[in-house]
VEXFI-445824 format. One line per field, with one value per residue (C-alpha): residue number from 1; chain; x negated, y negated, z. Coordinates in steps of 0.001 Angstrom, whole numbers. Layout:
<pts>
nr: [NUM  ...]
kette: [A  ...]
east: [X  ...]
north: [Y  ...]
up: [Z  ...]
</pts>
This chain:
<pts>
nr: [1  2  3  4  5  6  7  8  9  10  11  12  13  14  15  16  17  18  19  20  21  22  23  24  25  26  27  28  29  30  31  32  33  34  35  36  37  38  39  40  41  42  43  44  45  46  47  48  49  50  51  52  53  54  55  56  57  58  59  60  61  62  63  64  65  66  67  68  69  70  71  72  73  74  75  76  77  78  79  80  81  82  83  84  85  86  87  88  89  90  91  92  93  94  95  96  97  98  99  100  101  102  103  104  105  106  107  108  109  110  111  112  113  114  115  116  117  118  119  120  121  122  123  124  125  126  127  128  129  130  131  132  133  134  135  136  137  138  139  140  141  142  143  144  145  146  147  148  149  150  151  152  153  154  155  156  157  158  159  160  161  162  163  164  165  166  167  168  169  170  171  172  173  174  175  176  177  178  179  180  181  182  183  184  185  186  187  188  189  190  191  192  193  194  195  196  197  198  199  200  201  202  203  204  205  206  207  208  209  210  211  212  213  214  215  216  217  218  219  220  221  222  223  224  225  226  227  228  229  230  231  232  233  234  235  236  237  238  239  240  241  242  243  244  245  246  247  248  249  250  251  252  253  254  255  256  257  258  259  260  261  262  263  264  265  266  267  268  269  270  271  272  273  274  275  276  277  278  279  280  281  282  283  284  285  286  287  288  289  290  291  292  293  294  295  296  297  298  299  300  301  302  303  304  305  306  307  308  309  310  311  312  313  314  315  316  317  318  319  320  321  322  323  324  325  326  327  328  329  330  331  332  333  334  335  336  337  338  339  340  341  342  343  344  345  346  347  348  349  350  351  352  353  354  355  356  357  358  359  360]
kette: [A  A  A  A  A  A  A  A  A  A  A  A  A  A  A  A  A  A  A  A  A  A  A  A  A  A  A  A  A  A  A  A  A  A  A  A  A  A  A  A  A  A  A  A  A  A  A  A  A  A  A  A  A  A  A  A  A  A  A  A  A  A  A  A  A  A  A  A  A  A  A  A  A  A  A  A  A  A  A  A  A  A  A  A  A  A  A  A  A  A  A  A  A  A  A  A  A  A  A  A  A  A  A  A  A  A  A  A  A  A  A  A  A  A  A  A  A  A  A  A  A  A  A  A  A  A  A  A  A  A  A  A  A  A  A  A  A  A  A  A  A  A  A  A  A  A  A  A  A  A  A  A  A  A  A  A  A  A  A  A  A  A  A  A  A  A  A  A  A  A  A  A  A  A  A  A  A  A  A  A  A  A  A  A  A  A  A  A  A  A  A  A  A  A  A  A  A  A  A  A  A  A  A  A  A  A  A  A  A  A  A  A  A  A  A  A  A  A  A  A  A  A  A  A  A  A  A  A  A  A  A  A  A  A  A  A  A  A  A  A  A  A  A  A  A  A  A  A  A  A  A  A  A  A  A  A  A  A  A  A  A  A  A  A  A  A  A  A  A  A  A  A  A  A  A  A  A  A  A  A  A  A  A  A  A  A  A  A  A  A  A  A  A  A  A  A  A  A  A  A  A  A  A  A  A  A  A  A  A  A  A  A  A  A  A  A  A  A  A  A  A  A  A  A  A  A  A  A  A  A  A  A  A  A  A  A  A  A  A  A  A  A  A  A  A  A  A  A  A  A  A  A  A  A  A  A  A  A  A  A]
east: [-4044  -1399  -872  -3602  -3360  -5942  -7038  -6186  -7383  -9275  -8772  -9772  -8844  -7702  -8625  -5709  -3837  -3870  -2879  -5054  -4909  -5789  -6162  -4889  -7298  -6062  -4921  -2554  733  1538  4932  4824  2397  2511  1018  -313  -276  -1448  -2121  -3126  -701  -1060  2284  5333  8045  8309  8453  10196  10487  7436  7530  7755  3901  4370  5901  5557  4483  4244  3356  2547  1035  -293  2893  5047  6739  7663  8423  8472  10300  9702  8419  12076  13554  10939  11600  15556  15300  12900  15538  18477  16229  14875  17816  15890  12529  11388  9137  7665  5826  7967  5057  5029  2646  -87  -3633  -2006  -1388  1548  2045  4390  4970  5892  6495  7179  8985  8906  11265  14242  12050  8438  6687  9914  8939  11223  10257  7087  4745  2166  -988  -1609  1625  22  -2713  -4075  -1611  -2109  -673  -600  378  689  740  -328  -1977  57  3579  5667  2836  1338  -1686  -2933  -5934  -7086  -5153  -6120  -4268  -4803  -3235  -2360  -1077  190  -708  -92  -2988  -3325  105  648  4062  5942  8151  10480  10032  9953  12180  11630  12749  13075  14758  16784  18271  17559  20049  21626  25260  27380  29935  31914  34552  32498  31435  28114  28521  25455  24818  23013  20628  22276  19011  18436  19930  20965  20761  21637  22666  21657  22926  20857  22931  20471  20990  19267  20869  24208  25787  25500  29176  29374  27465  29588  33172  33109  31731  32838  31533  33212  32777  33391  34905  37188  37959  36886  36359  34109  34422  35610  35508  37169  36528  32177  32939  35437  33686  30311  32832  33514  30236  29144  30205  28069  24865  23121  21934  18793  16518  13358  10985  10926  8208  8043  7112  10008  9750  12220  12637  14345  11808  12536  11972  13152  14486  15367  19018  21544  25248  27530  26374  22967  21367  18563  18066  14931  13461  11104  7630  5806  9238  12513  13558  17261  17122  19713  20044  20832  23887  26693  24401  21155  23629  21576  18691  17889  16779  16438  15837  15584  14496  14671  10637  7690  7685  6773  10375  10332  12823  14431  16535  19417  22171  22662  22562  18779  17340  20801  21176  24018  23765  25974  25336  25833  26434  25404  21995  19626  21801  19349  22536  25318  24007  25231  24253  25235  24780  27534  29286  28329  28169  28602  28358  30841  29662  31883  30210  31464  30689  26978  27552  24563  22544  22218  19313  20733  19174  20570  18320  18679  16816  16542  15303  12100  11649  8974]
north: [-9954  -11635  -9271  -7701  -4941  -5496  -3532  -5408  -2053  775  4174  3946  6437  3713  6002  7368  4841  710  -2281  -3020  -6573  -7862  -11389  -12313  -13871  -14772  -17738  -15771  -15123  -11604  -10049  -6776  -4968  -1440  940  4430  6211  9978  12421  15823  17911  20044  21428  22901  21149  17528  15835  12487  11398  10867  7487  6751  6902  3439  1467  -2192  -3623  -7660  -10241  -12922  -16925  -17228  -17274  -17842  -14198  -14027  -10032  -7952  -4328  -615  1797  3165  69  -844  2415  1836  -1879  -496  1898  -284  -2586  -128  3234  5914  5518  8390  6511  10133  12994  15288  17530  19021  21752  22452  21608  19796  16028  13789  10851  7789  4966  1008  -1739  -5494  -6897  -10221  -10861  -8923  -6761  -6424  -9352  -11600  -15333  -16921  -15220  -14660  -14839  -17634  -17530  -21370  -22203  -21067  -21411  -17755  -15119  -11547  -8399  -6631  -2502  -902  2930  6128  9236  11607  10217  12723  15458  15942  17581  15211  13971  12662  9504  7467  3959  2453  -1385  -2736  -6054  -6577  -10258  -12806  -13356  -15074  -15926  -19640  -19199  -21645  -19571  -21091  -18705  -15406  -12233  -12610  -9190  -9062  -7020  -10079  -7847  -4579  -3264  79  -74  611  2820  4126  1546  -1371  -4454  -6240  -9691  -10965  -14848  -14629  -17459  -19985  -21890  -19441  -18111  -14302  -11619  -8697  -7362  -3896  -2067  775  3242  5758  9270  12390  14677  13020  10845  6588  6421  8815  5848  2692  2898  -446  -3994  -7195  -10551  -13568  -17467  -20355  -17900  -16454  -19227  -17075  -12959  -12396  -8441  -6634  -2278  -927  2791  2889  6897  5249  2363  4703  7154  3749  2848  6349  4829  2065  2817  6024  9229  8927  12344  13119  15825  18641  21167  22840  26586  28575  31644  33790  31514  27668  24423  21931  17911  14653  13462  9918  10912  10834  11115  13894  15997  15244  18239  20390  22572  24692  28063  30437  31157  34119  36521  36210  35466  34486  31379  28893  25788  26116  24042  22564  20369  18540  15326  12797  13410  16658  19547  22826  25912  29762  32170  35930  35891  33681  31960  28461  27018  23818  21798  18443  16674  14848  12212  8731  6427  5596  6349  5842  2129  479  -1985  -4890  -6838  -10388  -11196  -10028  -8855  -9931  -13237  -15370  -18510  -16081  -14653  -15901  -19666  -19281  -23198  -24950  -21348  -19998  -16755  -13412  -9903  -7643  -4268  -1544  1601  4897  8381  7996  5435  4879  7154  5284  2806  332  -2497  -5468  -6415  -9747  -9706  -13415  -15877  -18161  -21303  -23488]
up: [-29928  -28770  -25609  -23670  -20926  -17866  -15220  -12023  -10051  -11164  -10212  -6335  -3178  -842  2269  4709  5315  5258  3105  -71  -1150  -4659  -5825  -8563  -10586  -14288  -15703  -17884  -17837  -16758  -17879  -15816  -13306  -13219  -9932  -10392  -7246  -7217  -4276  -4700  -3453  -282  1283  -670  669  1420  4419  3385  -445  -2493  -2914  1341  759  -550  2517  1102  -2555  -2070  -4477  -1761  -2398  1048  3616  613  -523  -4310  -4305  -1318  -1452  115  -2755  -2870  -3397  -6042  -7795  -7820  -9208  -11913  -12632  -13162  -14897  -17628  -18313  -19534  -17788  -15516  -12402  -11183  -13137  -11180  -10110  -7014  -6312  -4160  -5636  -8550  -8805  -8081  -9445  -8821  -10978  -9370  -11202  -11147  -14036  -13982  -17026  -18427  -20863  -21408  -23504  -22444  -23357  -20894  -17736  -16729  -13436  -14134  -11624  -12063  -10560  -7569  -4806  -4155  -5478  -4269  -4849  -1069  -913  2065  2071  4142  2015  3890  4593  1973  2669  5765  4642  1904  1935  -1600  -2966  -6330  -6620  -10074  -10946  -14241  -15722  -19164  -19953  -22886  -23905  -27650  -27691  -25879  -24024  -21114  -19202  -17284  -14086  -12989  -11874  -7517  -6432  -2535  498  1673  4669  6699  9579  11021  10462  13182  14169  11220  9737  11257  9419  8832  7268  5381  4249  797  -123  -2031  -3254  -6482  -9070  -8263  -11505  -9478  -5587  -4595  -1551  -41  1919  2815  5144  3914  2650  2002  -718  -541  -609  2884  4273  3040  2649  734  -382  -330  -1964  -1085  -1269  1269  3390  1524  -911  -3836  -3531  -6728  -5991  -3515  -3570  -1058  -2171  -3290  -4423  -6966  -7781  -8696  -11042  -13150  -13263  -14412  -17700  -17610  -15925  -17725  -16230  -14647  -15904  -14294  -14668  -11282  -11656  -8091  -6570  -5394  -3191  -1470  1834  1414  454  -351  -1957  -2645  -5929  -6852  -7876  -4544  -5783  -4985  -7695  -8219  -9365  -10652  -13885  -13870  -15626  -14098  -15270  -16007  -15347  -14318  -11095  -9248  -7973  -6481  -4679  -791  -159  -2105  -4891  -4487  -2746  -950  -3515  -1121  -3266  -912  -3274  -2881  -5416  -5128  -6344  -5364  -8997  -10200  -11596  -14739  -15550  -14538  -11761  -13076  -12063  -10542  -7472  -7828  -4206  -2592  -4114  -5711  -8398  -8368  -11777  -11434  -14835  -18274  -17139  -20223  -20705  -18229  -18809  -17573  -14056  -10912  -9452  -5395  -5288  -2395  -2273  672  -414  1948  1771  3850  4136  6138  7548  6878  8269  8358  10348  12722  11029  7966  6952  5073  3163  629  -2188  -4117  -7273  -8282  -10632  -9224  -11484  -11647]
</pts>
């Protein structure tokens, strides 16, 4: 075969809480590496989002980081990176599973030729996840973490790098219509910027007002969106609807969850089982990604979340994103982010991504 799926992890329960490290011991090139993280559920409502269980993933070579994000952010780059995926099997329900999906693509699709991680360009790489059992519900206590890679195997190829997702930057903005200026690396090529706005229960946009990108101080202004509410409505028409499954209990007083979807609108659609039952949604919309729900019976509710804003990120393309000639070279331009606060304000944890290309 010229491709070969291997387990880099079976199924394990990695106790309550910790960081599991795994070497990474192939001489193969690996394309993508996929985690399976499942908890069996305890509580009805959520405490924080699912995938806060997962506070790091890091692909490390000794003190030398080559991807390095929250589970979040991994989730949101994985969703810009592949429209039409769904990263969670949307179950949330006491005794029954939950499952997350994380992944690290290391080219621009799966099986890409030019961009690849290759383990002999390195010392000792390892694959490092920190996590805690109980983070989105408090009363877990079973976990099962499960790692795959999908390798080249019979097919020879020479890739020319690999796809270095990182969080370049974490702050708390400050008061609202303040500025935070951030230097970006200029040492590799960039394919994409992500800004994380997050406050729960609210909208990314009520947290930034806008972003800048400019060069040599102000020489050059690549972008500049002085109004992030507008600027998601135009890309509405380029970035698809992100659909996951929700399968949840609903009874006659409010609980409530976490869905990857934050803008204004974000939203559920459900259908009772085993009878009818009223239900609605407490609040103006599901905004934030903040799903409270009331039902005039106790009755288990299916459906699906819908919308956009994966986990209150933007996506900034830099570039056609599967042209790997066209994307952005920083080289000698001094480039800076300016990112103004907005009625979140201080309430907001914020974070810039860089997701960029490491050659060999």
């Amino acid at each position: 075969m010229n491709y070969r799926k291997s387990l880099l992890m079976s199924p394990t329960d990695l106790n309550a809480s910790g960081t599991k490290v795994i070497d990474i011991d192939t001489n193969k090139p690996i394309s993508r590496i996929t985690i399976r993280w499942k908890t069996t559920a305890s509580d009805e409502s959520h405490t924080y989002p699912k995938p806060d269980d997962i506070s790091k993933i890091e692909l490390v070579d000794g003190s030398q980081v080559l991807y390095s994000l929250s589970g979040q952010e991994s989730q949101a780059v994985t969703y810009y990176n592949r429209p039409g995926v769904a990263l969670s099997h949307g179950q949330h329900i006491p005794t029954l599973s939950e499952t997350e999906i994380f992944c690290i693509d290391f080219g621009r699709y799966l099986w890409d030729k030019l961009l690849a991680f290759d383990p002999t360009r390195f010392i000792n790489p390892q694959l490092r996840i920190t996590y805690n059992e109980a983070k989105s519900d408090t009363g877990v206590s079973v976990n099962e973490c499960e790692v795959w890679a999908d390798m080249f195997d019979a097919k020879v190829i020479s890739p020319q790098g690999f796809l270095s997702a990182i969080e370049h930057y974490s702050y708390t903005p400050g008061s609202s219509g303040s500025y935070e200026h951030v230097m970006l690396p200029d040492d590799r090529i960039i394919r994409q910027i992500l800004v994380r706005a997050h406050y729960s229960g609210y909208e990314p946009w009520y947290n930034i007002e806008a972003v800048r990108l400019d060069e040599n101080t102000l020489e050059s202004i690549p972008f500049e969106f002085t109004d992030m509410e507008q600027y998601f409505r135009i890309m509405k028409s380029v970035w698809k609807m992100i659909i996951t499954p929700f399968n949840v209990g609903v009874t006659t007083s409010a609980r409530h969850w976490y869905i990857p979807q934050t803008n204004y609108w974000a939203n559920v659609q459900l259908l009772s089982i085993g009878g009818a039952s009223d239900k609605y949604i407490s609040g103006a919309s599901a905004r934030g990604g903040y799903v409270v729900l009331i039902s005039a019976a106790d009755r288990q509710q299916t459906g699906q979340a819908f919308g956009w804003l994966p986990w209150s990120t933007f996506q900034f393309p830099m570039g056609v994103q599967d042209d790997a000639d066209d994307w952005y070279n920083p080289s000698g331009r001094k480039p800076r982010l300016r990112i103004q606060a907005y009625t979140g304000a201080t309430n907001v944890d914020a974070q810039v991504i860089l997701e960029q290309v490491f050659k060999y």
